[in-house]
Structures are given as structure tokens and as C-alpha cells.
N, C-alpha and C positions, 0 to 999 in steps of 0.2 A: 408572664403569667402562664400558668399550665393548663392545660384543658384533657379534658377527654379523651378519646380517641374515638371510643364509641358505646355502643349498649353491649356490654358483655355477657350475663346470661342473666336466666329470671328462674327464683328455685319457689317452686309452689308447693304448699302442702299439702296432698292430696288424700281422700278416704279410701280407695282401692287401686294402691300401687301396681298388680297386675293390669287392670284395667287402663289407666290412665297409661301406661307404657305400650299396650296394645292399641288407643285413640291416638298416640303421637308418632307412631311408629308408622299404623295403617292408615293415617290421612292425609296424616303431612308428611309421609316417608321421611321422618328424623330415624338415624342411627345411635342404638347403644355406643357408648363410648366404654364408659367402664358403670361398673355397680360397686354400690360402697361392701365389704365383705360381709358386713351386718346382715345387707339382704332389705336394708331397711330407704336405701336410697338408689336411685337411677340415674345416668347423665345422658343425655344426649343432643345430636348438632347434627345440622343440614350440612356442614365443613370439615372436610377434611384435616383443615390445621386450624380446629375448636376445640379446647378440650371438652366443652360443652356447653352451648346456650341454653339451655333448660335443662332443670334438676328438678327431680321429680321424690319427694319423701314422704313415706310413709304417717299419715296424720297419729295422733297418740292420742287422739280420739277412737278412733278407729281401733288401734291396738290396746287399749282400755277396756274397749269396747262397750262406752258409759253413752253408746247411741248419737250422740251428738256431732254436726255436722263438723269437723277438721281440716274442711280445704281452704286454704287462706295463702297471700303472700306469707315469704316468706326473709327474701330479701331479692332486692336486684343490685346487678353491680354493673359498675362503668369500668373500662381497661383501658389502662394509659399505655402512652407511645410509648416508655421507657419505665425501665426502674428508678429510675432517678428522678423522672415526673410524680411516683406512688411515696417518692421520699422527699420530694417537694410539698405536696399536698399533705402527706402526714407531720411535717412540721408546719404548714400555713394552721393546719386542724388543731393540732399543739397550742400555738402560739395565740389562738383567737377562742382558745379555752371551748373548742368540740368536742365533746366527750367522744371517747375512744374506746367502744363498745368489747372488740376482740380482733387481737392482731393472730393472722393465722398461715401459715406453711402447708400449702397443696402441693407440694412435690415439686406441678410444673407451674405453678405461678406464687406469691406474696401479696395479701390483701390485707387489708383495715377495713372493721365496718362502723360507720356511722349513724343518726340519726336526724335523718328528717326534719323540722319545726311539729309535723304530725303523727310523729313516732317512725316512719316508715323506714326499715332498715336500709341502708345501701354499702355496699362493698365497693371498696377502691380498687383495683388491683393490676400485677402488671403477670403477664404469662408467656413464661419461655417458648421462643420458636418449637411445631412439631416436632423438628427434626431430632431435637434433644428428649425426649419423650421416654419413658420405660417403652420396649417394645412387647413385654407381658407383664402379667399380674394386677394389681391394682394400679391404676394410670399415676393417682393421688399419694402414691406409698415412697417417692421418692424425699430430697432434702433440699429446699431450694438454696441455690448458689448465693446467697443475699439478704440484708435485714432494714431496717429500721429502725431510725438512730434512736437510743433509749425504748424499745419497745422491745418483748422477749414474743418470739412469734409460737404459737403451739401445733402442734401438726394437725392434720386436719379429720385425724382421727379419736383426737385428743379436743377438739377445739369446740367449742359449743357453738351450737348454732343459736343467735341470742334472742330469736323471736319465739321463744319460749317450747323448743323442742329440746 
């Protein structure tokens, strides 16, 4: 049976993206990794070889500007030991008829996200060693080497986020 490996990152949706990047930056000294080009998302990690434990995105509350509060999960995900663990688990999900929210292509990793019993999104995913990494531009802008059988993955520029951003 496949398991885990661990808590891979947690993406919140926050009311003031500046701000909220300035509180995880200066308390917890987490490091930018990269910003989505939009301007509308943040990533960052205490680790060197993360591409990021927290993602920080702009609430569409906020950029509506219809006053109302917008910070909420968003989704968290777990990261498996292998690709082939993320392609186990996406045909266990298959086969025991888990709905299959959005398969998605970050460059340096392949995820599926799920849901919960209480809606709560999670992403499966597996992410390529640092060392294979773009060493500029958007970290997320690459093509990952990999898929999931019967599942067409969409970039992650492309790819909805499905808790309603």
C-alpha cells in the first residue's frame, strides 16, 4: 500500500498579499521561491530543496473589492516518495470512484487534487529533485517528465485552482 511521504505545502487565501508575504517572510524568515507572473500568487519554504510549503494567493474578495473577508484554505497537499506512488494512488482514487477534481503540471512536480468527506481540498503529488529546477524565470513554467494514466494534466498556469479561485 502507498503512503505518504509527508505534508507538502498548505496554500491560503489571503486579503493582502503584500502583507501576508511581509508576516511570513519577517517571523518566520520563510524565503520567496518564485511569484506566479500574474503578481496574484506567492510561494514560499524554510528549504532549500522545497519548491514551496506555503502558497500565499491573492483573495478575489479582496480584488473585487465587495469588502468581505477572503482568507480561507485553500488546499493542502501531501508528497509521495515517488511518481509511481502519485500513479498508484491516482488509480486506487480511479478505481474506488474518488472524484478527480484537477490533474495538474507544475513544471517541477505532477499532482491530482481531491476531496475530503468535508469538502476539503488535498493535492497528491510528487516533485522533482531541486537539482532539476529552472535556475530563472518562473520556477512553475517548466514541463514535467511524467503523467497519469488516462488523465490529461494542465499546466499550472492553466490549471484552476478548484476551491473556487
Amino acid at each position: 500500500m502507498v503512503k505518504v511521504k509527508q505534508l507538502g505545502h498548505v496554500v491560503l487565501r489571503v486579503n493582502d498579499l503584500n502583507k501576508s508575504e511581509s508576516f511570513y517572510r519577517g517571523i518566520l524568515g520563510l524565503s520567496v521561491t518564485t511569484r506566479r507572473p500574474t503578481g496574484t500568487m506567492i510561494f514560499l519554504s524554510s528549504r532549500n530543496d522545497a519548491s514551496h510549503e506555503l502558497a500565499l494567493i491573492q483573495s478575489e474578495s479582496e480584488i473585487n473589492g465587495d469588502g468581505s473577508s477572503g482568507n480561507s484554505l485553500v488546499h493542502f497537499a501531501w508528497e509521495m516518495e515517488t511518481l509511481e506512488d502519485v500513479q498508484e494512488i491516482h488509480r486506487k482514487c480511479v478505481s474506488e470512484q474518488v472524484e478527480i477534481r484537477n490533474v495538474a503540471d507544475h513544471g517541477v512536480s505532477l499532482g491530482f487534487y481531491i476531496s475530503d468527506p468535508d469538502g476539503n481540498e488535498i493535492e497528491l503529488f510528487y516533485e522533482l529533485p531541486s537539482s532539476t529546477w529552472p535556475q530563472e524565470g518562473y520556477l512553475f513554467a517548466g514541463e514535467f517528465p511524467g503523467s497519469l494514466e488516462g488523465a490529461e494534466a494542465k499546466k499550472v498556469t492553466e490549471a484552476e485552482l478548484t476551491s473556487g479561485s
